[in-house]
VEXDREN-2710 file (C-alpha; in Angstrom, 1 decimal):
% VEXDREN-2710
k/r/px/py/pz
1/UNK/54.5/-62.4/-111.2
2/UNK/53.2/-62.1/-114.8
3/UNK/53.5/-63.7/-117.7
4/UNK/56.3/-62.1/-120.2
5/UNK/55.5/-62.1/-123.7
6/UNK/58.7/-61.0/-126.0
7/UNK/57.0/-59.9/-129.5
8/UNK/59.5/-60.4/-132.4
9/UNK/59.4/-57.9/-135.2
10/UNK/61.4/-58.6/-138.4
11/UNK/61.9/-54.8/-139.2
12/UNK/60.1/-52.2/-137.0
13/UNK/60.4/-49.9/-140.0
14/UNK/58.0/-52.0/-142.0
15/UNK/54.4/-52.8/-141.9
16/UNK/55.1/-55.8/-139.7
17/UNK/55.2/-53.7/-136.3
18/UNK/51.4/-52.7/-136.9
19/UNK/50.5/-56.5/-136.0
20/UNK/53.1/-56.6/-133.4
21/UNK/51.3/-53.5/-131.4
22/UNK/47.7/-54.9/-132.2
23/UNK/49.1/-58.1/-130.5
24/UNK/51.0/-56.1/-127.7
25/UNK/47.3/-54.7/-127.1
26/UNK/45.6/-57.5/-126.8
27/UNK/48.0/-59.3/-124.6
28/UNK/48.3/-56.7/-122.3
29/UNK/44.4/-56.8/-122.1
30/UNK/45.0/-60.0/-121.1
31/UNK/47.5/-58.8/-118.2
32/UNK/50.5/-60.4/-119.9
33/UNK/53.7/-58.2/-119.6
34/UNK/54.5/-57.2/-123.1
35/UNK/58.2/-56.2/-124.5
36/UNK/58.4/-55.7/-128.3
37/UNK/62.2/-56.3/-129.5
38/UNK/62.8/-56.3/-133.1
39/UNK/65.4/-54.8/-135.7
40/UNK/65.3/-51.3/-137.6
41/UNK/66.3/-51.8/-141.7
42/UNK/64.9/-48.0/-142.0
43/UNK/65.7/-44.8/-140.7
44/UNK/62.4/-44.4/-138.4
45/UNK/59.9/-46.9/-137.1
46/UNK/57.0/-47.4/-139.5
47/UNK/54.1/-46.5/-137.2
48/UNK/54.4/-44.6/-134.0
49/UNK/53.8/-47.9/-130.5
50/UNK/50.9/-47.5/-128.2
51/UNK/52.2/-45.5/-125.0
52/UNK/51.7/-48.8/-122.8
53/UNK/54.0/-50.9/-124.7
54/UNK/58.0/-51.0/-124.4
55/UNK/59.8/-51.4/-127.8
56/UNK/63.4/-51.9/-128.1
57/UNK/65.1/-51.4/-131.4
58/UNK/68.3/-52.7/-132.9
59/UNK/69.9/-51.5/-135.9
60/UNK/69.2/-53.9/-138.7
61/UNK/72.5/-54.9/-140.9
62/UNK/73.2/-56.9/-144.1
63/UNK/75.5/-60.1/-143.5
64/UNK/78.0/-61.1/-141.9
65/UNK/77.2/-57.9/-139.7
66/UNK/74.1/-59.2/-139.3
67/UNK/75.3/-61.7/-136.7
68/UNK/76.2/-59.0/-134.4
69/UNK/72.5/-57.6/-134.8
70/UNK/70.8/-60.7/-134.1
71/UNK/73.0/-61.7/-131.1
72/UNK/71.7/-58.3/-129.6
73/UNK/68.4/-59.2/-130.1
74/UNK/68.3/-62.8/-128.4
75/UNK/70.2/-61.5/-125.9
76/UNK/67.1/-59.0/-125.5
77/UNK/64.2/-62.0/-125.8
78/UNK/63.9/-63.0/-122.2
79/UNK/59.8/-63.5/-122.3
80/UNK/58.7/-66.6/-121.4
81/UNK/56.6/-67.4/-124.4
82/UNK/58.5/-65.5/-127.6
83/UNK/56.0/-64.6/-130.2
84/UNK/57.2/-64.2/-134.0
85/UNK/55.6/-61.9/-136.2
86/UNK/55.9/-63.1/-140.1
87/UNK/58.0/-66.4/-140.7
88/UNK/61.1/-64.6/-141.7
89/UNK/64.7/-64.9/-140.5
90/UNK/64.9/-61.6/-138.6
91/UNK/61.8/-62.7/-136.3
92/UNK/60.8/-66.3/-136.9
93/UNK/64.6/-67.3/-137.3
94/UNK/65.5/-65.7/-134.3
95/UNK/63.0/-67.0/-132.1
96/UNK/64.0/-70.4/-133.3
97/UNK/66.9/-70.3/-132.0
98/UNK/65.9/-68.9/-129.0
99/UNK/63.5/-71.9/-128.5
100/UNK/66.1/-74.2/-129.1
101/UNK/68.9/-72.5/-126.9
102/UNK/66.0/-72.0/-124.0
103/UNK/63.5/-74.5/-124.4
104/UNK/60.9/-71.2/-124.5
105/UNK/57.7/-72.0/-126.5
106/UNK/57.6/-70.3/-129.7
107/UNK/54.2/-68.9/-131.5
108/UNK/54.3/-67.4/-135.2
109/UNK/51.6/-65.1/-136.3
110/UNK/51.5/-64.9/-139.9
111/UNK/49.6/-61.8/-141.5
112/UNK/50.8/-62.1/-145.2
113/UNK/52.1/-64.8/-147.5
114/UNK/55.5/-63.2/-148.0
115/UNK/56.4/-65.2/-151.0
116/UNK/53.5/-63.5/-152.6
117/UNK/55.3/-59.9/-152.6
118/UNK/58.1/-62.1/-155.4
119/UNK/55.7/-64.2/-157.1
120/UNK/55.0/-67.2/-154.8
121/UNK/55.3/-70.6/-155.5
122/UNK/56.3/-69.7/-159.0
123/UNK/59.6/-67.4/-157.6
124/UNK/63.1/-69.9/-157.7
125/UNK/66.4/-69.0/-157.2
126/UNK/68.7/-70.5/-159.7
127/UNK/71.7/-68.4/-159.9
128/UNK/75.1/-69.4/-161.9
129/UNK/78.3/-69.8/-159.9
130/UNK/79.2/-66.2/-160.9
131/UNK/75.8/-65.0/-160.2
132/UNK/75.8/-66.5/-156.7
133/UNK/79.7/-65.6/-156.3
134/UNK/78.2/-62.1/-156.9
135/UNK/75.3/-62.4/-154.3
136/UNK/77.1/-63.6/-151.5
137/UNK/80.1/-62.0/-151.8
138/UNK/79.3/-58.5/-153.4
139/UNK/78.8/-55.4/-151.1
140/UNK/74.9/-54.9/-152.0
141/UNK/75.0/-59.1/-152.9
142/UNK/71.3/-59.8/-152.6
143/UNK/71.7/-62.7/-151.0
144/UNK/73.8/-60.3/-147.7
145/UNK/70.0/-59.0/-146.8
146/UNK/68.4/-61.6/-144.4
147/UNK/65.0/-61.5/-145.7
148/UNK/65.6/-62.5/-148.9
149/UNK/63.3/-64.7/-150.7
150/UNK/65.2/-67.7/-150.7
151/UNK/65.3/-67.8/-146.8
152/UNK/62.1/-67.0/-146.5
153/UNK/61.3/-70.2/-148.6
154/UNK/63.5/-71.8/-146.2
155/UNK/61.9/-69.9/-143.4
156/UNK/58.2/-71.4/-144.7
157/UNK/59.4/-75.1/-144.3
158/UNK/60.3/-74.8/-140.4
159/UNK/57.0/-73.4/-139.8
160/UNK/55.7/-76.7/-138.1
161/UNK/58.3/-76.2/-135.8
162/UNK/56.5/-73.3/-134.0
163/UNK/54.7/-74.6/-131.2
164/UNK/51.1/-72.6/-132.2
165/UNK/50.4/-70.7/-134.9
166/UNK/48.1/-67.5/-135.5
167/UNK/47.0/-66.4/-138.8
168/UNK/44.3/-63.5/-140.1
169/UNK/43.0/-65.1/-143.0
170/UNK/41.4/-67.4/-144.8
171/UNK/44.4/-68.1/-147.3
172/UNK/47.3/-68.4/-144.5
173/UNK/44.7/-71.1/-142.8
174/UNK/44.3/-73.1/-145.9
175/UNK/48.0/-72.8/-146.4
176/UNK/49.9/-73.1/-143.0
177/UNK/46.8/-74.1/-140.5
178/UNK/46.9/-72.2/-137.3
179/UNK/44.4/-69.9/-135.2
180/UNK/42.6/-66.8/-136.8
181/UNK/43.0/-64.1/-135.0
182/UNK/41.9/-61.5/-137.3
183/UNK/43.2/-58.0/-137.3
184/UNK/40.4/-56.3/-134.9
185/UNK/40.3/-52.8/-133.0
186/UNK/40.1/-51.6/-129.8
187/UNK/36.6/-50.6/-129.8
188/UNK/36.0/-48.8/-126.9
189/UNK/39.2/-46.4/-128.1
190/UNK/37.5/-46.6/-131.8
191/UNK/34.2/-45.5/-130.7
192/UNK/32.1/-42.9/-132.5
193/UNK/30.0/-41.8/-129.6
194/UNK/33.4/-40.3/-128.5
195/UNK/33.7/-38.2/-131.2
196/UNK/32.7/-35.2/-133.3
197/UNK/32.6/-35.3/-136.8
198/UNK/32.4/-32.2/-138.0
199/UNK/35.3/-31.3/-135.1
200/UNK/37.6/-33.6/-136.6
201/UNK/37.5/-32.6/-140.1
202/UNK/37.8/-28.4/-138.6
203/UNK/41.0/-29.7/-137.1
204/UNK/42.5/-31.3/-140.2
205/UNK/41.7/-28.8/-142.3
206/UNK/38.6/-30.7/-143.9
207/UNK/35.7/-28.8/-143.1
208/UNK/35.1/-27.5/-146.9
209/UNK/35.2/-31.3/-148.5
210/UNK/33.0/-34.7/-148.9
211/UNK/35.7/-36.9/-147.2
212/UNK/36.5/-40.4/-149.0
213/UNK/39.4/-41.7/-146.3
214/UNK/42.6/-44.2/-146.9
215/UNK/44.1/-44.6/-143.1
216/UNK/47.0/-46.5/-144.5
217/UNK/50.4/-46.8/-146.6
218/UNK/49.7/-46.6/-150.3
219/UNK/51.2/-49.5/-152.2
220/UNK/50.4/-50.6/-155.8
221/UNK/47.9/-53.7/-155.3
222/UNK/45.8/-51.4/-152.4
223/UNK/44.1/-50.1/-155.3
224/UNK/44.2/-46.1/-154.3
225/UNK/45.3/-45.3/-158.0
226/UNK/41.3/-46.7/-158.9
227/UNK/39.6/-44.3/-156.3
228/UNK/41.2/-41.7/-158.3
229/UNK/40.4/-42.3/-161.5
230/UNK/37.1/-42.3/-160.0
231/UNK/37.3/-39.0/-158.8
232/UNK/38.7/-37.9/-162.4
233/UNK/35.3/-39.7/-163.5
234/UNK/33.2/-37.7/-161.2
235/UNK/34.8/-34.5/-161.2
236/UNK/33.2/-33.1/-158.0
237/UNK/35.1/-30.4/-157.1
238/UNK/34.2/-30.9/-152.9
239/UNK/35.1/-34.3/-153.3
240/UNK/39.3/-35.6/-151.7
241/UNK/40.8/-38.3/-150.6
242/UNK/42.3/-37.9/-147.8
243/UNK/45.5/-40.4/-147.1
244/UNK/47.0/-40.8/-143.6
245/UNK/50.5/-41.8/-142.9
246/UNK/51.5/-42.3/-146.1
247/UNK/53.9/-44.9/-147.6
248/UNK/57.8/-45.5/-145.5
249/UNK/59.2/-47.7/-148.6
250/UNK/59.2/-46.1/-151.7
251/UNK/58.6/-42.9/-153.9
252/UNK/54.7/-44.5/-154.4
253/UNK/53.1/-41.6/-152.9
254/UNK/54.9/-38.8/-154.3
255/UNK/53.8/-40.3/-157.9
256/UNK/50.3/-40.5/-156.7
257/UNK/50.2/-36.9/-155.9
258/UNK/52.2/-35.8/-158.8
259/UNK/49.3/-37.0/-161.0
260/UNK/46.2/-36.6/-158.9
261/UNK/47.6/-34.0/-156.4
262/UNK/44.6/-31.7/-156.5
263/UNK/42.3/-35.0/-155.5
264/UNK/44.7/-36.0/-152.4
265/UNK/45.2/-34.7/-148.7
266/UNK/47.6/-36.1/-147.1
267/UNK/47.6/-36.3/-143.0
268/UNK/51.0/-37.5/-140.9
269/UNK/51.1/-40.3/-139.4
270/UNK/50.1/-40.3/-135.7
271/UNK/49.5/-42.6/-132.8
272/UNK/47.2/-45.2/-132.6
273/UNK/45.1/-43.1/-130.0
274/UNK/44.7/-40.4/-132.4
275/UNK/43.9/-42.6/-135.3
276/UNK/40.0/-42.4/-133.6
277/UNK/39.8/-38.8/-134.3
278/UNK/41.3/-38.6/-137.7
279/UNK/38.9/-41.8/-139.0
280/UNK/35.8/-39.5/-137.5
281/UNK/36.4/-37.1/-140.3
282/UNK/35.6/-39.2/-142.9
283/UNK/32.8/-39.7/-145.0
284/UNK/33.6/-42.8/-146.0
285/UNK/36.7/-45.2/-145.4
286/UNK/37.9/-46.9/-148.9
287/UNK/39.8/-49.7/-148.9
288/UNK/39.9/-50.6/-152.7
289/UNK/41.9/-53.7/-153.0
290/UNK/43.1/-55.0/-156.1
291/UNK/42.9/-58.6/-156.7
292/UNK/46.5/-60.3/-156.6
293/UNK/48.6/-62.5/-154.4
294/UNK/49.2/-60.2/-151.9
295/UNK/46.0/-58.6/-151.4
296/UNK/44.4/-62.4/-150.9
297/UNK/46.7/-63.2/-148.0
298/UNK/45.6/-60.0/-146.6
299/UNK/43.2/-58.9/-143.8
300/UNK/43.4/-54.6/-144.4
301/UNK/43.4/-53.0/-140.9
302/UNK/41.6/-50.0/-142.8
303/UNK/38.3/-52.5/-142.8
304/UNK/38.1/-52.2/-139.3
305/UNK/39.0/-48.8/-138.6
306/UNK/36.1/-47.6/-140.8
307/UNK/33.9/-50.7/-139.2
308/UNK/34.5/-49.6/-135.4
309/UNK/34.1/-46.3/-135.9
310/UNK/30.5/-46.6/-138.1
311/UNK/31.6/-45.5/-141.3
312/UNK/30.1/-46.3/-144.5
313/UNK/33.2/-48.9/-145.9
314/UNK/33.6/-48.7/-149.3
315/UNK/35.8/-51.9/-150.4
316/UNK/36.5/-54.7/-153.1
317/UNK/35.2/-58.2/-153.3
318/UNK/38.8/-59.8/-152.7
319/UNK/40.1/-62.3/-150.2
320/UNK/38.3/-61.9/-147.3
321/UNK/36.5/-58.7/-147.4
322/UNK/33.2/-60.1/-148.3
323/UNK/33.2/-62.7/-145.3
324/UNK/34.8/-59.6/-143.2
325/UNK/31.9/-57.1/-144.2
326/UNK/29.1/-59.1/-144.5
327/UNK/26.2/-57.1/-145.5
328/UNK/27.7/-54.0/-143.6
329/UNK/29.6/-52.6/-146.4
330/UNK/29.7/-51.4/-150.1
331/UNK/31.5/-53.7/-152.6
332/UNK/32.2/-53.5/-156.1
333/UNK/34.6/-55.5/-158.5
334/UNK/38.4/-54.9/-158.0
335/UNK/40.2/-52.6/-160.7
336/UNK/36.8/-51.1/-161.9
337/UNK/36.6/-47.0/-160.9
338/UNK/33.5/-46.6/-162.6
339/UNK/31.6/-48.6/-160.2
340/UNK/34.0/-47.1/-157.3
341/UNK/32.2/-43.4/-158.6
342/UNK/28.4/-44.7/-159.0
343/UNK/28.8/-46.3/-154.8
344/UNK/30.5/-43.2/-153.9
345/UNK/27.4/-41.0/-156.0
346/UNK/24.8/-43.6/-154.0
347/UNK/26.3/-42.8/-150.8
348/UNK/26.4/-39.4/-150.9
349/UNK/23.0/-39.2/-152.5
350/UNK/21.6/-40.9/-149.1
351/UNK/24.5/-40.7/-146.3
352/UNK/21.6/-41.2/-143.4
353/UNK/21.2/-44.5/-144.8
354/UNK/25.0/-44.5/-145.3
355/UNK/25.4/-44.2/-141.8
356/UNK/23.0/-46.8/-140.4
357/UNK/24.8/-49.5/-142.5
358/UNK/28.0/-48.3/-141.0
359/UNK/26.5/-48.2/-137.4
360/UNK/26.1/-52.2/-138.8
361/UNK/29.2/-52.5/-139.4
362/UNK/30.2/-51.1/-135.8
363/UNK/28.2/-53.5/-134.4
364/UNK/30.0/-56.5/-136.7
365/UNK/32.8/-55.3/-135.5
366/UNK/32.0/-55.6/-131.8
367/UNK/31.0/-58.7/-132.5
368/UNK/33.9/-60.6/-134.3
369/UNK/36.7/-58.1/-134.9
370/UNK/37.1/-56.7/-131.5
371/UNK/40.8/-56.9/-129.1
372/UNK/38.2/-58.7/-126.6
373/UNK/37.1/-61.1/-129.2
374/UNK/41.1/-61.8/-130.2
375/UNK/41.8/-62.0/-126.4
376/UNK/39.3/-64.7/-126.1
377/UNK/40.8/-66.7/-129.3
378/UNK/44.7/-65.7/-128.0
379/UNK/44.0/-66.8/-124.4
380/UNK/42.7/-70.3/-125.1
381/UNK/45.2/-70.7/-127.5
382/UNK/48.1/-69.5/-125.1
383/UNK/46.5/-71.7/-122.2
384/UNK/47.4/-74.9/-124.4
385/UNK/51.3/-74.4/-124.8
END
């Protein structure tokens, strides 16, 4: 009989689930039987699961109804190794308790410093008596949502109680320890050889453009707003950037295209097997990171979309993404859309060339940023519990 693995998501309508189905993959790769549970704060999940995997949502709730939530959910985590994604109540908390109710082993992956979305080490809570009156008692009290900061402080200090921990980069290791298990692709899925360029871009309406790509949620420190000013810099008229999926948790993406609208295409969000075709259009994938907090605890899946499918991967020189690229992609400074503009002109001025440094990149990524090379790292690592 195999192996169940119960995946814990702390809100499947946040970015969170994206590492809980790249996970689901590679366990299932390694014939472990694979059940996502986690809770729904939103009104849709934030990307749409693999069609192998099972996912089982719960409506999310503020406390005290939360209780009611997270009963429903341990009663739903019946795996024999539980698997937290991001140390946070709603997943780490959970499968706590579940280890200490069922003697499972627990594992917490960690793909962000969440602190780092309020400030960090600097953030501190130190309400008056009427202010915390207010935030515990008060209908939209901030301290009724369960992942506020203050319990994910709390939530940081039980992390030695997991019983193995994987992380995706170099910050989270030099902060918490654990495995890296970086954020890789399915490579034979993301393979160019599959696919037809000029195809891809007939199908979504792209056949008339020079194609820069974002395959991701817009959000402030991702750095779109500087591929855009370098597009006002330019002023190509063939030249858009095409986004794909879009942005679930604010208005961010409306304001983007209210003031660069005629720059921007935007795509729906699709499946993960369809993400293969869409990346094909591209002329080059941009992942533009700006340099803060977040962005350093931060391994951007975008890298290795454009990197498995042998696109020229125009990025930043933050966190990471220098070690990630190596020599395979195109770096500048982060915040500076002038030097964004002359890459893009020196790409476009010599794509072959373009393209054989992404065909590098490809082969980087088969390398070290493949489901087969996190397999290897998540099997050994699973084999010690």
């Amino acid at each position: 009989m195999k192996t169940k693995v119960s995946l814990v998501v702390s809100d499947l309508s946040g970015g969170g689930a994206i590492r809980a189905f790249l996970l689901g993959q590679v366990l299932n790769k390694l014939n472990y039987q694979v059940e996502i549970v986690g809770l729904l704060f939103g009104k849709e999940l934030y990307a749409i699961p693999p069609a192998n995997i099972s996912v089982i949502s719960i409506n999310g709730k503020k406390y005290p109804e939360f209780f009611l939530a997270a009963q429903k959910v341990l009663n739903k985590l019946d795996g024999d190794i539980i698997y937290a994604v991001k140390p946070k109540p709603t997943s780490f908390g959970l499968s706590l308790i579940k280890k200490f109710g069922s003697s499972r082993p627990v594992i917490l992956d960690m793909d962000d410093w969440e602190l780092s979305w309020y400030g960090g080490d600097d953030w501190k809570y130190r309400p008056n008596l009427k202010q915390l009156y207010r935030d515990l008692f008060k209908k939209d009290g901030a301290l009724r949502f369960p992942d506020h900061p203050l319990y994910l402080k709390w939530m940081e200090s039980l992390v030695n109680r997991a019983n193995a921990i994987t992380i995706d980069t170099q910050f989270l290791q030099e902060r918490f320890g654990g495995v890296y298990v970086p954020n890789g692709k399915d490579t034979a899925m993301f393979d160019p050889h599959k696919y037809d360029a000029d195809e891809s871009r007939k199908r979504y309406g792209l056949s008339d453009y020079r194609v820069l790509m974002f395959p991701g949620a817009p959000r402030p420190h991702k750095g779109v707003e500087d591929v855009l000013i370098a597009l006002d810099q330019l002023n190509q008229p063939d030249l858009r950037l095409v986004i794909v999926g879009g942005s679930p948790y604010d208005n961010y993406d409306d304001r983007l295209i209210q003031k660069w609208g005629h720059w921007i295409i935007k795509l729906p969000k699709c499946p993960v097997e369809t993400m293969p075709d869409v990346v094909a259009a591209a002329h080059i994938v941009v992942v533009p990171q700006r340099d803060n907090l977040t962005a350093r605890a931060q391994f951007p899946l975008k890298l290795t979309d454009g990197m498995a499918m042998a696109k020229p991967v125009l990025s930043t020189r933050v966190g990471d993404i220098p070690e990630i690229l190596g020599d395979t992609g195109y770096l500048v400074e982060p915040v500076a859309p002038e030097q964004i503009a002359e890459q893009i002109n020196l790409i476009f001025k010599n794509l072959d060339l373009a393209n054989e440094r992404g065909q590098k990149a490809r082969e980087r990524c088969l390398e070290k940023y493949s489901v087969e090379a996190m397999a290897s790292t998540l099997e050994l690592l699973i084999s010690q519990l």
